[in-house]
C-alpha positions, 0 to 999 in steps of 0.5 A: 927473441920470440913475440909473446904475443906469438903464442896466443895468436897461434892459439887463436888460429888453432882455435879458428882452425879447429871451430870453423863451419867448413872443412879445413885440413892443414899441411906441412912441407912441399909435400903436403903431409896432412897435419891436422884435419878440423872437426867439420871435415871429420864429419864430412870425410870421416877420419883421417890418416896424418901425416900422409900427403892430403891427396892420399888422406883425402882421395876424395878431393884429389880429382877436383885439382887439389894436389896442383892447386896446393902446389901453386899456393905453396911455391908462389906464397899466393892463395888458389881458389878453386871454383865449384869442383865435384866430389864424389861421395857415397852418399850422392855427388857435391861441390866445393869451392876449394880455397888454398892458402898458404900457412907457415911452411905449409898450406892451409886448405878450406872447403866451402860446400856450394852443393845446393847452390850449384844445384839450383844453378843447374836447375834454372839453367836446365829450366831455361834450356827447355824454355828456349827450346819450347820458344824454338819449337812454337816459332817453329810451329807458326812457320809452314810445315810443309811448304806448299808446291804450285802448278808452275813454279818450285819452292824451297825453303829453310829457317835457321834459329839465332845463336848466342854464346854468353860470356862464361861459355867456353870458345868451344861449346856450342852455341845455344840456339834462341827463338828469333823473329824471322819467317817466310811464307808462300800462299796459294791465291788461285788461278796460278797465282802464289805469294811469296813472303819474306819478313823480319821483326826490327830490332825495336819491336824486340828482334829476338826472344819470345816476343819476336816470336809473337809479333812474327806470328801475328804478323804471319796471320795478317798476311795471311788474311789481307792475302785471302782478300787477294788484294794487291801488294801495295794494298796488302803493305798498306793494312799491314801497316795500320795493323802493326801501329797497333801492336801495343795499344798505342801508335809511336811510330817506331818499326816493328818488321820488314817484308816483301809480299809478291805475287807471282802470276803464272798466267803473265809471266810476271813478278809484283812486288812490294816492299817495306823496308826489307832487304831486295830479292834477287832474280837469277835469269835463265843465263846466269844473270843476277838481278837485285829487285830494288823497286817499289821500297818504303819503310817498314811496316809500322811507321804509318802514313805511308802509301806503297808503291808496287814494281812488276818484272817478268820471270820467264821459264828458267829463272829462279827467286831468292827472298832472305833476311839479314841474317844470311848476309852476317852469317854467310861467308861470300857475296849472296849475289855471286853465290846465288849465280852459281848454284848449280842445277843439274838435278840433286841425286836426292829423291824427291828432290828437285833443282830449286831444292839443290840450288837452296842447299847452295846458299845455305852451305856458303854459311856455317850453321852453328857460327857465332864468330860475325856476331856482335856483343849485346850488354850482357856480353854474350855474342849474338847472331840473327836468324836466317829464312830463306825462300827460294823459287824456281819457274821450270822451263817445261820440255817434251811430255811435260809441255803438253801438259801445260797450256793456255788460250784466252780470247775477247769477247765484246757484244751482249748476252750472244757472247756467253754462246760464243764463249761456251763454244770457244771452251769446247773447242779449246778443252777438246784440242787440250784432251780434257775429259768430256765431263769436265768439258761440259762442266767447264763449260757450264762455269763459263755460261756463268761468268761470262753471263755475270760479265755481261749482266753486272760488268763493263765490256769487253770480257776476256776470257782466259783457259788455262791447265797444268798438270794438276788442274784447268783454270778459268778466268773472266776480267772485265773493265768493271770494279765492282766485285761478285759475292755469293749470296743466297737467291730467293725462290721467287728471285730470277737471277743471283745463283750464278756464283752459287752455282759456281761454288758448287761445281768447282774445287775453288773460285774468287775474285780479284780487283785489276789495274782497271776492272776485276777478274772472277776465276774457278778452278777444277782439279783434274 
């Protein structure tokens, strides 16, 4: 015998049914004939043909899955949800959330409309895309644009972003690109000498994001400026540190980046390095030997109290250096050693390219570029991976035409004021062996009178006097057993001594003055 409390729950359903804020149709059968549609879905879809399956009564819902969905509510006795599909509308496309419940030999069907917040979804997420995009391109922008080329060696570099896939992104989108807080740099230092940096920002001084990518800019423009001061690598590590301690107003000790700064001088052949915390470079040798260059490590910068140590090793013709971050290690697919010993050199069919720039895309074809796969999982769930930078350089080995054009002499000179006559003629003498242009002979000769003199009067003995031109430019250079390093200053009428680093400021293209192991060297530079 049938409930009489049957009749009015049926009653309070239809009632329900018929009253509720979002579109509802209900269904009959395995077919799904329409049997009744509610009055927010009439004034959603306009009227409706019963008793025809709902696919067809409403052709509008039956791209987003729906006819599937109510076949599995139907067969299994269990509600579908359907989740944010697109409906096409004349009057601009919407989202539901479709949700099929099954009803008494039949399948009710709800329509929830999330339009406006899918939309605003959409919104932050393309507001977000642009930001990281920016992020990209302003870290992008505080790294060298173009990487400069010296005399004597070849550089080549390369920066890859971080990925990250979150969570809910499917196994095949692709990654999203995000701002990091690795860099490199190279930076001319004069009389063939050129710094090559390498850094990364520590996880704890925020790794990736936005501020990885200020604390990299800041620290890029530090280097920059204890590397014009031209002082040495342990130096340049030291002020480094000090420098970084500071970032937020207060010192706590913890890392904020790893570096290796080195100079590489063209002149003695050599490789002076110094390195905090980073990960070694490496020296491939002229015979295919692959070299880790351990020395002179200490902790990162920002730890303080700390005094770094410095390691030279030479670098004859032939041989290539690769400077690297972390990132290249957890997202290449071999042995970095074993790869870098086999970049081959024979020169690439791209023009304007050269065997540095080959054995670059080597190294960077051992990794994919867009995988996530050696990432690991960050709180949020999402698979991050670092970003790589990668600097590498090659010291040619100069053959036929080419070698002439790449020479050097120096020579000691102990004595008095005589020496600056006998240094004038030494220049002479060597410039015309090497073809120089005679008014750039008397010129160079002219600088040298000045700085051999400076030596004489201000210095230590003995004075070396160093010459030597590449293919671009002739390059002096004075050392002398005293530390004491020359300004410019302006000379008064009535002083009879102090324009001699004046007037080599406005003969030259370039000068400056460096401190040695024991003593200085003040150098100028002509272009050719």
């Amino acid at each position: 015998m049938k409930s009489p409390v049957m009749p009015a729950i049926e009653e309070l359903l239809h009632a329900a049914f018929d009253a509720a804020p979002m579109p509802a149709v209900l269904a009959d059968g395995p077919d799904h004939l329409l049997l009744a549609a509610n009055d927010a879905c009439l004034a959603d879809f306009g009227s409706v043909a019963l008793r025809l399956p709902v696919g067809d009564a409403l052709p509008e819902l039956a791209g987003t899955g729906l006819p599937a969905a109510m076949d599995q509510a139907y067969d299994t006795g269990r509600a579908v949800l359907l989740q944010d599909r697109m409906v096409r509308r004349r009057g601009g496309d919407r989202y539901y959330t479709l949700v099929c419940v099954p009803a008494s030999g039949g399948v009710a069907v709800f329509c929830r409309d999330e339009t406006e917040r899918v939309r605003r979804e959409q919104a932050l997420l393309e507001e977000e895309t642009r930001n990281r995009n920016m992020a990209v391109m302003l870290q992008r922008s505080l790294l060298p644009q173009r990487i400069i080329q010296p005399d004597e060696i070849r550089l080549a570099a390369c920066y890859l972003p971080a990925l990250v896939r979150y969570e809910d992104a499917s196994l095949d989108a692709e990654p999203v690109l995000e701002v990091g807080g690795d860099w490199y740099d190279a930076i001319p230092l004069g009389a063939g000498r050129t710094a090559l940096v390498v850094g990364g920002v520590t996880p704890e001084a925020g790794g990736v994001g936005v501020r990885a990518a200020a604390v990299m800019g800041r620290l890029r423009a530090a280097v920059r400026a204890y590397a014009s001061q031209n002082l040495p690598p342990g130096e340049v590590m030291y002020h480094l540190d000090r420098h970084a301690l500071d970032f937020d107003g207060e010192r706590t000790g913890s890392p904020v980046a790893t570096l290796v700064y080195a100079v590489h001088d063209a002149d003695s052949g050599s490789l002076t390095y110094a390195n905090a915390g980073h990960l070694p470079p490496l020296l491939r040798l002229p015979d295919g030997y692959v070299a880790v260059l351990e020395g002179a490590s200490g902790p990162s910068l920002g730890s303080g109290d700390w005094t770094w140590q410095e390691a030279a090793v030479a670098v004859p013709p032939g041989s290539y250096l690769a400077f690297y971050t972390q990132g290249l290690l957890e997202r290449g697919t071999g042995d970095l050693r074993r790869v870098f010993a086999r970049a081959p050199e024979e020169e690439p069919p791209r023009p304007g390219a050269g065997p540095v720039d080959l054995v670059r895309d080597h190294i960077l074809a051992s990794i994919d570029p867009l995988s996530v796969s050696s990432g690991g999982l960050d709180p949020s769930g999402a698979v991050r991976t670092d970003d790589v930078a990668l600097l590498v350089a090659h010291v040619p080995a100069w053959t036929g035409a080419h070698a002439a054009l790449f020479r050097s002499a120096s020579v000691e000179l102990v004595g008095g004021p005589e020496i600056a006559a006998h240094a004038r003629s030494y220049t002479a003498g060597v410039l015309t062996t090497w073809g120089v242009a005679d008014d750039l002979t008397d010129t160079a000769v002219l600088a040298v009178s000045e700085l051999v003199a400076n030596a004489v009067t201000h210095g230590t003995a003995p004075v070396v006097l160093r010459l030597r031109r590449t293919d671009r430019r002739l390059i002096i250079d004075v050392a002398d057993q005293s530390d004491h390093l020359p300004r410019r200053r302006l000379a008064r009428e009535t002083d009879e001594d102090g324009r001699g680093i004046s007037i080599i400021a406005a003969v030259a293209a370039a000068w400056g003055a460096r401190p040695l192991p024991e003593g200085k060297s003040v150098w100028c530079e002509f272009e050719f």
